[in-house]
C-alpha positions as CSV (number, residue, x, y, z in Angstrom):
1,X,9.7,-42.9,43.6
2,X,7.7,-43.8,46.6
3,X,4.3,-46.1,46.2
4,X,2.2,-42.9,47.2
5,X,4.4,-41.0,44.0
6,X,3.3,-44.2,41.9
7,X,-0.2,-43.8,42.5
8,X,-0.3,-40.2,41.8
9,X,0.7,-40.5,38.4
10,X,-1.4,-42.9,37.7
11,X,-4.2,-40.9,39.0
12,X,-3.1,-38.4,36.9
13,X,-2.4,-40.1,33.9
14,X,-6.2,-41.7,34.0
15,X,-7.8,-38.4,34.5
16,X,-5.6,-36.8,31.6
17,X,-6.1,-39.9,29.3
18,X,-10.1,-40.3,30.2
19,X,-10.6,-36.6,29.2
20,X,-8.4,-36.7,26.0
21,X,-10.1,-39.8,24.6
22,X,-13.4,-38.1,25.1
23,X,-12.3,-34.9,23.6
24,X,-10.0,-36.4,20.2
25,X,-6.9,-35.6,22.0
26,X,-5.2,-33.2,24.8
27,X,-3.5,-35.8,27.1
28,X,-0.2,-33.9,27.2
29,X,-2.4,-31.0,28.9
30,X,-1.9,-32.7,32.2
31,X,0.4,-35.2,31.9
32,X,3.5,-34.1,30.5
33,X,3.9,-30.4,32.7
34,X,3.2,-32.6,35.5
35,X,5.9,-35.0,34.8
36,X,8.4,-31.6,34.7
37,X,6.5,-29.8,37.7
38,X,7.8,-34.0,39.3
39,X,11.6,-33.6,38.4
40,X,12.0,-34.6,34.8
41,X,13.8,-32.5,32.0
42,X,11.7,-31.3,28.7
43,X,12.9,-34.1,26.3
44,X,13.0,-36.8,28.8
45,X,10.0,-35.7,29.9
46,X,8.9,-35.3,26.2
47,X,9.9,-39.2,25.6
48,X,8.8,-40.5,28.2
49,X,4.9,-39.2,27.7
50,X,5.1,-40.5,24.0
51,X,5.8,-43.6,25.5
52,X,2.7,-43.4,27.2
53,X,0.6,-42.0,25.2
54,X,1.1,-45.0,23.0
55,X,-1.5,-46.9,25.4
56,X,-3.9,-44.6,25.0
57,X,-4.1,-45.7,21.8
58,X,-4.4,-49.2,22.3
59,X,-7.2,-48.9,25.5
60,X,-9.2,-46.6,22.6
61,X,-8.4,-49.5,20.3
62,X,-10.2,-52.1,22.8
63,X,-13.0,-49.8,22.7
64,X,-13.9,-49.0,19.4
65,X,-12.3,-51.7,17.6
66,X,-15.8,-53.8,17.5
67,X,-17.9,-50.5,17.2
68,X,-16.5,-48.4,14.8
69,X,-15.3,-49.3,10.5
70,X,-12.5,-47.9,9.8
71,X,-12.1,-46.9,6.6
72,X,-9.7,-48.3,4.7
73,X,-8.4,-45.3,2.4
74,X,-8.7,-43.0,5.8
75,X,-6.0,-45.9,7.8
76,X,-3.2,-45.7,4.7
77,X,-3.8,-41.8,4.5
78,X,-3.3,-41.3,8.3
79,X,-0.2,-43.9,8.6
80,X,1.5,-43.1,5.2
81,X,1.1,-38.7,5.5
82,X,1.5,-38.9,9.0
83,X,4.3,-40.9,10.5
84,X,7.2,-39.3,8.2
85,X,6.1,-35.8,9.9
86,X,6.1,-37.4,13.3
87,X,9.6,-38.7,12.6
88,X,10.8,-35.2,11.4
89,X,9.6,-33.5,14.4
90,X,10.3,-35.9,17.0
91,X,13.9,-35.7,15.2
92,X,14.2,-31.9,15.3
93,X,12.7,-30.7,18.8
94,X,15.5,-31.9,20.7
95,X,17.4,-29.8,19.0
96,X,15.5,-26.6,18.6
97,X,14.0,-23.9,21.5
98,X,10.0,-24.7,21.6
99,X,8.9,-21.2,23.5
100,X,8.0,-19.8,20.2
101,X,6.3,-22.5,18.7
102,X,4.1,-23.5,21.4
103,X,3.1,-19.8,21.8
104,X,1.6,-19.9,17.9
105,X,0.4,-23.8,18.9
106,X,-1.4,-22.6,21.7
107,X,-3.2,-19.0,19.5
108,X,-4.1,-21.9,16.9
109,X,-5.4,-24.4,19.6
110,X,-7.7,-21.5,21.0
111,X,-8.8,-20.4,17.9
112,X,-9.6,-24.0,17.1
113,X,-11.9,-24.3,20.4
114,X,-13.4,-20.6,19.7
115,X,-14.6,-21.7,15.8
116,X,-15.9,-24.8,17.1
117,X,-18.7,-23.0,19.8
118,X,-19.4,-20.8,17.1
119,X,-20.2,-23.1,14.6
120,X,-23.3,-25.7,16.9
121,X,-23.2,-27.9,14.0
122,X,-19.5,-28.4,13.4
123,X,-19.1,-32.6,13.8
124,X,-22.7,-33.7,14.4
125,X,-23.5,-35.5,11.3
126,X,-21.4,-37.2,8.5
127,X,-21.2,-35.5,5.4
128,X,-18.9,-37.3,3.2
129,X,-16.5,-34.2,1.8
130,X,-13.2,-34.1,-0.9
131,X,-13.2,-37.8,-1.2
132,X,-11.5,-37.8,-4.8
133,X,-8.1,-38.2,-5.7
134,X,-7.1,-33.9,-5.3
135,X,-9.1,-33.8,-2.1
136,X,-7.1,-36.9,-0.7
137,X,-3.9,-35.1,-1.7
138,X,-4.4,-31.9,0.1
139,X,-6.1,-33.9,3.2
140,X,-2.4,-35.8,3.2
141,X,0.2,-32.9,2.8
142,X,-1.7,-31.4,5.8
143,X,-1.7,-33.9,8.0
144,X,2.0,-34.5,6.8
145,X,2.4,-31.1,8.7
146,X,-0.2,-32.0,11.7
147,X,2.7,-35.3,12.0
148,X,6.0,-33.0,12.5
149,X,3.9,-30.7,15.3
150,X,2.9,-34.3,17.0
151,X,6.2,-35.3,17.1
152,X,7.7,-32.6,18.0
153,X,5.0,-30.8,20.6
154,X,3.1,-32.6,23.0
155,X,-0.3,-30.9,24.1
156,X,-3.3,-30.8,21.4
157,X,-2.0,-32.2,18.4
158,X,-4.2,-35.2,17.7
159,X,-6.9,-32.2,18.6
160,X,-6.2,-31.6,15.3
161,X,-6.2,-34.3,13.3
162,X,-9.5,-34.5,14.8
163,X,-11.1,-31.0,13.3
164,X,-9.0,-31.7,10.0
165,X,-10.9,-34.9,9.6
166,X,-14.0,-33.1,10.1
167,X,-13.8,-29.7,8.3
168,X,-11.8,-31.5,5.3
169,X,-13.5,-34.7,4.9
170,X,-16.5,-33.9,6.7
171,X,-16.6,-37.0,9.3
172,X,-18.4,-36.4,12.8
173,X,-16.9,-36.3,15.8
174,X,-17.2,-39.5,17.0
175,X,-15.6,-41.2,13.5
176,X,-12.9,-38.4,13.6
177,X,-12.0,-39.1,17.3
178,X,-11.9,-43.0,16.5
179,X,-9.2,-42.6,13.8
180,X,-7.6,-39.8,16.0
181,X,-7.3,-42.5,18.8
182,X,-6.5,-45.3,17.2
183,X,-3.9,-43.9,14.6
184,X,-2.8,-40.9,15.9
185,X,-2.7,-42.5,20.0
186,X,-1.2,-45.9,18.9
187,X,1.0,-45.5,15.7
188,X,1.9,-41.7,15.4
189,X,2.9,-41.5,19.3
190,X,4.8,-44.8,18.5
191,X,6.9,-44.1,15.8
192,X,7.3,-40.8,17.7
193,X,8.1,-42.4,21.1
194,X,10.7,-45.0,19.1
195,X,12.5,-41.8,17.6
196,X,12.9,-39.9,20.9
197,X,13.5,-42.7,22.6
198,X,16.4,-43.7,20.4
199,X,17.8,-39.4,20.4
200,X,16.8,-38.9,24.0
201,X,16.1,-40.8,27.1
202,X,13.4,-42.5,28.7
203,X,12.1,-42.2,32.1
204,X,11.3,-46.4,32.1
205,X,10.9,-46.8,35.9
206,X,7.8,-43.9,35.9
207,X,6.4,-45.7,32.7
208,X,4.3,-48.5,34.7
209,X,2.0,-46.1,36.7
210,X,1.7,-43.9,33.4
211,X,0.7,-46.8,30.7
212,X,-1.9,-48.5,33.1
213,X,-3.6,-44.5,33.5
214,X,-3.1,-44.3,30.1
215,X,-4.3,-47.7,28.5
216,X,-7.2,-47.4,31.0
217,X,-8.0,-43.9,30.3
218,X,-8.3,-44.5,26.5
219,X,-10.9,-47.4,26.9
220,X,-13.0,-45.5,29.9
221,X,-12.8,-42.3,27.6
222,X,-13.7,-44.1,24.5
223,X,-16.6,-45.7,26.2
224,X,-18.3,-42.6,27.4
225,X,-17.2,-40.9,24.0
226,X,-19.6,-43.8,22.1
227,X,-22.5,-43.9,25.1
228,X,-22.5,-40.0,25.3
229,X,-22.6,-39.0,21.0
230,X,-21.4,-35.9,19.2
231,X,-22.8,-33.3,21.3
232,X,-20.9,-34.1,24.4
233,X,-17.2,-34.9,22.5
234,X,-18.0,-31.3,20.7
235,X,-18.6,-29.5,24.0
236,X,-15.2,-32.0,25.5
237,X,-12.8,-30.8,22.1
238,X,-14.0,-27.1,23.2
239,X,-13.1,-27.0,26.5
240,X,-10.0,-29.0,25.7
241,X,-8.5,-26.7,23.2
242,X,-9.1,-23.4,25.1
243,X,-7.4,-25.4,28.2
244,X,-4.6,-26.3,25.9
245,X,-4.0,-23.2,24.4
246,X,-4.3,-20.8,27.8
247,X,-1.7,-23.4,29.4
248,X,0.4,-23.4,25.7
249,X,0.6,-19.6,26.0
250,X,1.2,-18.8,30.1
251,X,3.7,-21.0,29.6
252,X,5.3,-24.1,31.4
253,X,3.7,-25.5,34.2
């Protein structure tokens, strides 16, 4: 790729990343049909965005590392639930069609987006919900299930992990959005990334211009996600998911 090619996917990859750490998630919405619409096939393309996506992670990381507790009980949960179900999906989507399943992603994205503006109050305050041991359980075997469509889909899923943590264990946005980032961007994208990187291939010379978007992205999105508050990441997740799920169900890019 040419300099010029470089810097557009960088571009790109900043503006997707910014957006998706100040929504919870949604990076894939503009960074991985672009990386097809630029030449790549769906599973190298698939691998090569986990890859990534794994910066965004670590630039949301930077940022809210010093600003936000992480809960200790929340950090096992989302590591020992999740990243089994990333490895199972990243393991079976290279060998199964996806047409289907990102039709019902993208009706379930949407609705996601649509209950959200309905409900003004969803995410703006925490209310501590389901905190004993069954409540734990049930939060676990569904983000079990939220791991397989991460690793095996790539547009929305940390979306939600982001509305499980606040309908289930009533978190606000901004506390759900910092675990989404910093869990879901940085250790369920890398054990998924790892996975399809071992099955499939990687795009590794596209990966500079795409991790500097990315890790930059996270932190600038992060910053404006803590500056900004709860209103503005609800309004963000909204727009996100309807995005998502109109692109999801039009099909590819």
């Amino acid at each position: 790729m040419s300099f010029i090619e470089h810097f557009i996917l960088f571009v790109i990859s900043l503006l997707a990343n910014t957006f998706s750490a100040l929504s919870g998630g949604g990076a894939g919405l503009i960074q991985f049909p672009v990386l097809i619409f630029l030449g790549l096939t769906f599973s190298v393309a698939l691998a090569t965005h986990k890859v990534a996506s794994v910066a965004l992670g670590l630039g949301a990381a930077l940022r809210y590392i010093t600003t936000s507790r992480l809960e200790r009980q929340f950090v096992i949960l989302l590591l020992v639930a999740g990243l089994p179900g990333v490895v199972i999906g990243g393991s079976v989507i290279l060998m199964v069609p996806d047409r289907i399943a990102e039709i019902a992603l993208g009706l379930l994205t949407g609705s996601l987006g649509i209950y959200s503006v309905f409900k003004p109050a969803l995410g703006q305050l925490y209310t501590p919900l389901n905190r004993e041991r069954h409540g734990y359980l049930i939060g676990a075997v569904v983000l079990f299930f939220l791991g397989i469509l991460n690793g095996s889909l790539t547009s929305g899923t940390g979306l939600f992990v982001t509305i499980w943590l606040i309908l289930w264990f009533g978190m606000d946005y901004q506390r759900a959005v910092a675990y989404t980032l910093i869990l879901v961007g940085l250790f369920w994208n890398g054990a998924g990334a790892i996975t399809l990187g071992i099955l499939g291939e990687i795009q590794w010379d596209w990966l500079p211009a795409l991790l500097l978007g990315s890790l930059l992205g996270g932190y600038l999105g992060s910053h404006l996600a803590l500056r900004w508050g709860n209103q503005w990441i609800k309004r963000s997740f909204e727009i996100v998911t309807l995005l998502i799920a109109i692109r999801l169900i039009w099909g590819p890019f």
